[in-house]
N, C-alpha and C positions, 0 to 999 in steps of 0.2 A: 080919624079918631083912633083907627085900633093900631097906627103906626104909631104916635103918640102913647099911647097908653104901653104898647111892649118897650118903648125908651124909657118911660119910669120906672115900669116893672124891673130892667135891667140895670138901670141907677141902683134903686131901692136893694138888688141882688148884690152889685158890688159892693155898695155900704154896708150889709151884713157879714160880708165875705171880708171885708178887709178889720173890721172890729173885732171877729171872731180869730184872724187871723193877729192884731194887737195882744187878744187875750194871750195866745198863746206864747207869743213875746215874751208879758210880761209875768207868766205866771215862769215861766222857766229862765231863772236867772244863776249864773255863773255857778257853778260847786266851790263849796269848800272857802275859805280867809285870802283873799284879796291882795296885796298892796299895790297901791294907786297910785298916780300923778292927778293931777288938777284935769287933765281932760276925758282920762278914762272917766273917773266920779262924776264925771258931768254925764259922760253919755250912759252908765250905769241908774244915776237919778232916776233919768227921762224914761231910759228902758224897764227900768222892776218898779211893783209897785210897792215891796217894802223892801227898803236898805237902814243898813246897821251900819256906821260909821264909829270907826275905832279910832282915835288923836290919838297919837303917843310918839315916843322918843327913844332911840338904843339906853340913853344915860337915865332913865325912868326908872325907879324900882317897883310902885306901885303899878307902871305899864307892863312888867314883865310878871304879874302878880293876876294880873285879868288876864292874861294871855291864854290860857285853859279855858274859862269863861267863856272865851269869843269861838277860840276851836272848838267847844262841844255846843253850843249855840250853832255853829256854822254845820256841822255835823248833824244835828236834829231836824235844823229847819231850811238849808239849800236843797232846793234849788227853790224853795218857794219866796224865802229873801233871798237880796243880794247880801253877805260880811264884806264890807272894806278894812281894811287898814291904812292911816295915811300918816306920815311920817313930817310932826312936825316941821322939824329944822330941812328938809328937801322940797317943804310945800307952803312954804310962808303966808304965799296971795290966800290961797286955797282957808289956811288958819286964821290967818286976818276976815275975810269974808264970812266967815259962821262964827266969828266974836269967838274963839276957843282959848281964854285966859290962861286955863289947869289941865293940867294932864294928869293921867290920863282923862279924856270924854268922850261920852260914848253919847252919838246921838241917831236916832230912829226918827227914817226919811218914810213918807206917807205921800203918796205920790209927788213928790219932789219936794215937799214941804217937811220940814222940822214938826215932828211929832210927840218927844221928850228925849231930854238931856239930862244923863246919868253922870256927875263928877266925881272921878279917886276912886279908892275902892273899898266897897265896905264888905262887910259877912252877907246882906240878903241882898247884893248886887244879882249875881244868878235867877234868882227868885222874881225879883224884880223883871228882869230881862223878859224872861219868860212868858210871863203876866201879859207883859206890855203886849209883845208879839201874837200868842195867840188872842188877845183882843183886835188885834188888827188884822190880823188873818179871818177872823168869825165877821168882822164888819168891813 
């Protein structure tokens, strides 16, 4: 019986030991704006649990127009999110897969899941940003 019960005990010890050790994963994710291929963003997904994901293109004017946006985004809240950047026209599959029509879009990953999609750029994109993020950070 009490061989038996120290094997749970030490089960029950590793599963708190390696969860704790997840957290720590994924509360500390990459510094600073990203750019990605199709498998980094995958294993980035999996690892942080919020990711910011930036579509856009060098020929983009409104992508060159958020681009400050995501740098001080990335600046405020790395390492608690991960910022991607992923370059259309070099990531076709990757674009085609999360339906990305317009450029620039920005979309907020909630443990690996589409959380909102932000399209173009307007005046309370920042604002917006922001909002979003720390609501996901507090829940």
């Amino acid at each position: 019986m009490s061989d038996e019960l120290d094997l749970i005990i030490r089960r029950k010890m590793l599963e708190l030991q390696k969860r704790e050790l997840m957290k720590v994963v994924e509360e500390r994710c990459e510094e600073g704006v990203r750019d990605v291929n199709e498998f980094e963003f995958m294993r980035i997904l999996k690892r942080c649990k919020i990711v910011l994901a930036d579509f856009w293109a060098e020929w983009c004017g409104p992508c060159k127009m958020i681009e400050p946006i995501i740098e001080e985004i990335a600046a405020k809240y790395t390492p608690k999110i991960a910022v991607v950047r992923i370059n259309v026209g070099e990531n076709p599959k990757l674009t085609s897969r999360y339906q990305v029509m317009s450029i620039p879009t920005l979309i907020l990953y909630k443990r690996g899941k589409e959380f909102k999609r932000m399209i173009g750029f307007y005046p309370q994109l920042i604002n917006e940003l922001e909002r979003e993020i720390k609501n996901m950070l507090n829940n």
